[in-house]
Backbone as XML, in Angstrom:
<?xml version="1.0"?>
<chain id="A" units="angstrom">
  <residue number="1" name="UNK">
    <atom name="N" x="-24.007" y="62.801" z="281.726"/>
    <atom name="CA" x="-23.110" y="63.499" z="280.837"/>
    <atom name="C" x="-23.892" y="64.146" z="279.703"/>
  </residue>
  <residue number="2" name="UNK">
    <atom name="N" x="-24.571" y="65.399" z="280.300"/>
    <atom name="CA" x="-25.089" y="66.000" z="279.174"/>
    <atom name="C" x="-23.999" y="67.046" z="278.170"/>
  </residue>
  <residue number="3" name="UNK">
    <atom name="N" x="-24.632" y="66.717" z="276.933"/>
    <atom name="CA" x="-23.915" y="68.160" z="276.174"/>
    <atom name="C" x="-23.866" y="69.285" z="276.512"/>
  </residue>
  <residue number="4" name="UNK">
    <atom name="N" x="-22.735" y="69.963" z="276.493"/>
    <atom name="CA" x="-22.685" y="71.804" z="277.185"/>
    <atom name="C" x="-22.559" y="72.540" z="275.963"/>
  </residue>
  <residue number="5" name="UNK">
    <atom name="N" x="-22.576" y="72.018" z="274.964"/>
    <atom name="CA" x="-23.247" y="72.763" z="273.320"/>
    <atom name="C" x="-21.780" y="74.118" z="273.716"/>
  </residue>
  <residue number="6" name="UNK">
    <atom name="N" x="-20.344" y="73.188" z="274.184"/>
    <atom name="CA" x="-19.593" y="74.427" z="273.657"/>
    <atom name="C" x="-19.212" y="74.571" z="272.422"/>
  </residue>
  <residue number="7" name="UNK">
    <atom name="N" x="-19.639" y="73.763" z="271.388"/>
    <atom name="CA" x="-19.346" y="73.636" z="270.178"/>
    <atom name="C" x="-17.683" y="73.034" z="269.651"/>
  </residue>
  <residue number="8" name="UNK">
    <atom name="N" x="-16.418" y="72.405" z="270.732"/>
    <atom name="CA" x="-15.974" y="72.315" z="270.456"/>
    <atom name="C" x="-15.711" y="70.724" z="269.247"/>
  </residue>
  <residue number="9" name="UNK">
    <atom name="N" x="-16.775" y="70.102" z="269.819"/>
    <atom name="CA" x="-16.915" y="68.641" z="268.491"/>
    <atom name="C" x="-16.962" y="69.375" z="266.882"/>
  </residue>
  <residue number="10" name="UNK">
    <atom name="N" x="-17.759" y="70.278" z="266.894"/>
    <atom name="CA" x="-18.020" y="70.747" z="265.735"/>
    <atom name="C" x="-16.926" y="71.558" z="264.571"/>
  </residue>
  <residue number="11" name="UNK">
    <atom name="N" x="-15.976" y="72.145" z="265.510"/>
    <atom name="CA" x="-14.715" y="72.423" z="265.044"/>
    <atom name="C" x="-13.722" y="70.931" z="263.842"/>
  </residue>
  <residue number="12" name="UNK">
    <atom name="N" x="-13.699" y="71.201" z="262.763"/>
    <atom name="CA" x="-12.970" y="70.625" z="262.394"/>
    <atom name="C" x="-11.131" y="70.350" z="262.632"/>
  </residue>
  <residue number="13" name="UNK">
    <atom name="N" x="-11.388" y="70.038" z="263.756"/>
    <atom name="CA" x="-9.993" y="69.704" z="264.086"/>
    <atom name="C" x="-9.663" y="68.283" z="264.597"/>
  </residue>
  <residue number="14" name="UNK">
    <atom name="N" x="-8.746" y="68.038" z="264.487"/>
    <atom name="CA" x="-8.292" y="66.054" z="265.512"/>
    <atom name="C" x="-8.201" y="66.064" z="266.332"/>
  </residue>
  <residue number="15" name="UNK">
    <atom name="N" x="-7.699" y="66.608" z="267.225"/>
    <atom name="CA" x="-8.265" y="66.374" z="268.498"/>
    <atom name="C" x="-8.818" y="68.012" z="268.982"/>
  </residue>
  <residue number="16" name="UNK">
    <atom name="N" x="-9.670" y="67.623" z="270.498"/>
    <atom name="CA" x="-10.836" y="68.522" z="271.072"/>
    <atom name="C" x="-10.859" y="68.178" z="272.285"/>
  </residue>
  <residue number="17" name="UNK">
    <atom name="N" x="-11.114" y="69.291" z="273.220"/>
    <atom name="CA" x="-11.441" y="68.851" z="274.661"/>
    <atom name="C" x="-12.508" y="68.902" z="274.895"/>
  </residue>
  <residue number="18" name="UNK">
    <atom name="N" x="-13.450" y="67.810" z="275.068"/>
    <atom name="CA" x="-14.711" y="67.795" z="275.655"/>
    <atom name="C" x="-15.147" y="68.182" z="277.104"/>
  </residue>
  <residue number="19" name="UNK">
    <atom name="N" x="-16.052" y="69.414" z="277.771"/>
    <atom name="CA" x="-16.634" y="69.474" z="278.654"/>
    <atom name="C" x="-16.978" y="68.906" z="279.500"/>
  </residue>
  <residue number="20" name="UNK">
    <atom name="N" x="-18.277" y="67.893" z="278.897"/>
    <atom name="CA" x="-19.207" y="66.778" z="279.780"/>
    <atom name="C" x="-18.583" y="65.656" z="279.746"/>
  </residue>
  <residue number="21" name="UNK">
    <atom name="N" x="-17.673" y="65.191" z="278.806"/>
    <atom name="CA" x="-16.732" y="64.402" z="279.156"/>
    <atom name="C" x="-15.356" y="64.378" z="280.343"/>
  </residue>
  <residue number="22" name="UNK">
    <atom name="N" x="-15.058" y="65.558" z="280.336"/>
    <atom name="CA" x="-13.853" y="65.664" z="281.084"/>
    <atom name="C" x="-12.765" y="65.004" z="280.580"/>
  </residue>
  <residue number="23" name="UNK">
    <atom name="N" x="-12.160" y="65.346" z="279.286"/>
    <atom name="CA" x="-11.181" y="64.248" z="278.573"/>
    <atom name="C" x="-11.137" y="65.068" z="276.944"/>
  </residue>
  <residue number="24" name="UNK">
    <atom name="N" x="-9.918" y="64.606" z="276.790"/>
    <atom name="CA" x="-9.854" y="64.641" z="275.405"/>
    <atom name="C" x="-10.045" y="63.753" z="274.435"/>
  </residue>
  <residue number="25" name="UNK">
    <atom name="N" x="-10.334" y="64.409" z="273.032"/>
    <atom name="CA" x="-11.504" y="63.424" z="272.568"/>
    <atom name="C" x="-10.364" y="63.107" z="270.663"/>
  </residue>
  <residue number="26" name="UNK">
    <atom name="N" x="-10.168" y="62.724" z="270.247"/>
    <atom name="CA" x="-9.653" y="62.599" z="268.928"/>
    <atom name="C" x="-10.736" y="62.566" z="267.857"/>
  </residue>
  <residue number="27" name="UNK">
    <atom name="N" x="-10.742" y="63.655" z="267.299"/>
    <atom name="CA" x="-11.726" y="63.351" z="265.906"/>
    <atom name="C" x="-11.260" y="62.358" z="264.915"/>
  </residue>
  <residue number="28" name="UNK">
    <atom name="N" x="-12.587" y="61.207" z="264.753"/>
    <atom name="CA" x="-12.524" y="60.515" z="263.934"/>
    <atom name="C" x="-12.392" y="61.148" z="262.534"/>
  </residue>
  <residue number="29" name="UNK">
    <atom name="N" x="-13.497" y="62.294" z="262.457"/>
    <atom name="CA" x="-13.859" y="62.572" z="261.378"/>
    <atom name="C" x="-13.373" y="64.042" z="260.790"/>
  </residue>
  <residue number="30" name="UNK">
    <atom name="N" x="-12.012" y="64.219" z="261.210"/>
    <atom name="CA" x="-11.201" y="64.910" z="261.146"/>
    <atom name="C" x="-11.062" y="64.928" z="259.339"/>
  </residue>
  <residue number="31" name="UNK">
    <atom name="N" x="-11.017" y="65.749" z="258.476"/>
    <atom name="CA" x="-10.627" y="66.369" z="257.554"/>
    <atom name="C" x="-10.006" y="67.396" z="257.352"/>
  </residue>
  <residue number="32" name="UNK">
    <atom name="N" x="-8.773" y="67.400" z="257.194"/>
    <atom name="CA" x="-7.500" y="67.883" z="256.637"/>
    <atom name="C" x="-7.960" y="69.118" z="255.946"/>
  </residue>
  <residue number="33" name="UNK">
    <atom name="N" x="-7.703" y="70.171" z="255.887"/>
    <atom name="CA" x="-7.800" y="71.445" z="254.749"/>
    <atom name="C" x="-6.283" y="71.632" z="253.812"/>
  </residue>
  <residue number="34" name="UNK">
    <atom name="N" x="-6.249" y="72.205" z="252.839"/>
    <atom name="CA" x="-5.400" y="72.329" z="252.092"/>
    <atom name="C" x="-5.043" y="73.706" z="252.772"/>
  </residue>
  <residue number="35" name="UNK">
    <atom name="N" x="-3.627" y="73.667" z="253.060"/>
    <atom name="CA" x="-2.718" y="74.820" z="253.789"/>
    <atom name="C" x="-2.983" y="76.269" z="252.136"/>
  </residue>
  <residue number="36" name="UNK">
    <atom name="N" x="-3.313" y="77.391" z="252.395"/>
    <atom name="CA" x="-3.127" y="78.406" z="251.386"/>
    <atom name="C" x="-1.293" y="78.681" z="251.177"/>
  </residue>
  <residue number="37" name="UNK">
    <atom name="N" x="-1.015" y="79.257" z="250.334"/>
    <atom name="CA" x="0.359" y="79.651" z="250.276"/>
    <atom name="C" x="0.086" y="81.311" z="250.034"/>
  </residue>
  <residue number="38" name="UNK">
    <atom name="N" x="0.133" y="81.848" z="251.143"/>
    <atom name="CA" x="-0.258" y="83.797" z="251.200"/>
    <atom name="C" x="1.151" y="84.191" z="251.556"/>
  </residue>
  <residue number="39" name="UNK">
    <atom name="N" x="2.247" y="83.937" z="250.460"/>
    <atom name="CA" x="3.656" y="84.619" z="251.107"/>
    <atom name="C" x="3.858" y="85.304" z="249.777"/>
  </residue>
  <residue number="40" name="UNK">
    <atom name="N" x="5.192" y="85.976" z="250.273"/>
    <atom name="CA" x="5.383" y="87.181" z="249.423"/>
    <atom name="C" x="6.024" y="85.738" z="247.747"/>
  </residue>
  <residue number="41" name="UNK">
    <atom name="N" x="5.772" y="86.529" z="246.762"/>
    <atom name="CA" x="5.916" y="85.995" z="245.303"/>
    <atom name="C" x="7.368" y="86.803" z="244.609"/>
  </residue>
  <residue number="42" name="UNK">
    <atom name="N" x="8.486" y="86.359" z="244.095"/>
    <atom name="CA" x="9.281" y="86.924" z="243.310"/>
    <atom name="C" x="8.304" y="87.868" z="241.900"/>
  </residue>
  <residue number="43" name="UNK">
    <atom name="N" x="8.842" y="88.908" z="241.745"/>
    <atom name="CA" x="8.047" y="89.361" z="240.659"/>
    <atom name="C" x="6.688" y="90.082" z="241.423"/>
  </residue>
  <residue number="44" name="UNK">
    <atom name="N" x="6.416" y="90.647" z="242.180"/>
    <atom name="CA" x="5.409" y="91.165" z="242.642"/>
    <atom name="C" x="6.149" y="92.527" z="242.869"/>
  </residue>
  <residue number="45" name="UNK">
    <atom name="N" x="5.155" y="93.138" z="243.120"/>
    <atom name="CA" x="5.851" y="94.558" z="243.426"/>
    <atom name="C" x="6.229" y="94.928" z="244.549"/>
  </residue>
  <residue number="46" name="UNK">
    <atom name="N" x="5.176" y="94.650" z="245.353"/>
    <atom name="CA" x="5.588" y="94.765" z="247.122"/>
    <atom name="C" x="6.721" y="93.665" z="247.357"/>
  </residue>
  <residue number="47" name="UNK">
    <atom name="N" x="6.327" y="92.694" z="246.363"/>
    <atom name="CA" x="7.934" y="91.443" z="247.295"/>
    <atom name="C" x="9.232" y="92.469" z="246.589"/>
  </residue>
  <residue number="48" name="UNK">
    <atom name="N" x="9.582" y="93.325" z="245.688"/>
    <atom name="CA" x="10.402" y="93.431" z="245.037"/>
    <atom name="C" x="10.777" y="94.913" z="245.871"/>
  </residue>
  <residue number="49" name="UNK">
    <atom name="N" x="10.125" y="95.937" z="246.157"/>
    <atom name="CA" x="10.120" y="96.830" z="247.147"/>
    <atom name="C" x="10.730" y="96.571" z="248.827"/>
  </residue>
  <residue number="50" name="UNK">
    <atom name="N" x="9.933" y="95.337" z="249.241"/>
    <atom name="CA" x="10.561" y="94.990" z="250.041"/>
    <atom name="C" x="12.018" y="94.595" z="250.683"/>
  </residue>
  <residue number="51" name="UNK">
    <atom name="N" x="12.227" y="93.594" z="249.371"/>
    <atom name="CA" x="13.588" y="93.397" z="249.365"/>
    <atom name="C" x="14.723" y="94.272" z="249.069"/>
  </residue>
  <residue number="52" name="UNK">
    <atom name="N" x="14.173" y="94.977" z="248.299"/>
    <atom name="CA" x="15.151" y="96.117" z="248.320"/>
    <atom name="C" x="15.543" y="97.031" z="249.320"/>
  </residue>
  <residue number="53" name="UNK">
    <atom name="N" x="14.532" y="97.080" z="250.337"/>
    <atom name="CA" x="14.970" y="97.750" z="251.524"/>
    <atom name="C" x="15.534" y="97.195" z="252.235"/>
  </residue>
  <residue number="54" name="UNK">
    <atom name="N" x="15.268" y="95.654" z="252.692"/>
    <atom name="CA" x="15.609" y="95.405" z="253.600"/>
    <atom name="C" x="17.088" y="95.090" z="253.369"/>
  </residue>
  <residue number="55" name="UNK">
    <atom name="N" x="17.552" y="94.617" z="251.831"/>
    <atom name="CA" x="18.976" y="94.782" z="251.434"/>
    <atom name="C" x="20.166" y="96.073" z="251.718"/>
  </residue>
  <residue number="56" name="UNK">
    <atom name="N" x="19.058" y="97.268" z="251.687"/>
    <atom name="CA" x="19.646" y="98.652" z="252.265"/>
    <atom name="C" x="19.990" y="98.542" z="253.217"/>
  </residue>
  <residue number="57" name="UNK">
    <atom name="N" x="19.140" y="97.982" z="254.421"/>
    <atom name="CA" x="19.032" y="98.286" z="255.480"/>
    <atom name="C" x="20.385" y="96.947" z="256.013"/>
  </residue>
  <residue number="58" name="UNK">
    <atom name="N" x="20.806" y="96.098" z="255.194"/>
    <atom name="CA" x="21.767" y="95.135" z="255.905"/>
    <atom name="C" x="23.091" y="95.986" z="255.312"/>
  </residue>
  <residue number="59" name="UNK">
    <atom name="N" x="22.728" y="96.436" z="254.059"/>
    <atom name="CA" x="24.380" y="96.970" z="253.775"/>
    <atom name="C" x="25.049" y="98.247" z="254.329"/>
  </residue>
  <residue number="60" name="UNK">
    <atom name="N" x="24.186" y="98.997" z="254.895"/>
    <atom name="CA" x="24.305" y="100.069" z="255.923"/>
    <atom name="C" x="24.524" y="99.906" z="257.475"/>
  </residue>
</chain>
């Protein structure tokens, strides 16, 4: 069971499918990332543009 260096161990994720194993593998050493919040904001200009159309577009 040699390594096939697909790099999937190296991926920070919990679980991974190993190659030379033939199996799935659960990362121990799995670390969590903090989720970003990239959504539209009240008070922005594009969120405020937006909504305004799409309010057009339901009352029509």
């Amino acid at each position: 069971m040699d390594c096939l260096n697909c790099g999937n161990c190296k991926e920070n994720q919990p679980t991974y499918y190993c190659l030379a194993r033939n199996e799935v593998v659960i990362n121990e050493n799995y670390v969590p990332e903090d989720k970003e919040r990239t959504g539209w904001k009240k008070g922005t200009k594009n969120y405020e543009i937006h909504r305004r159309k799409t309010r057009k577009e339901v009352e029509v």
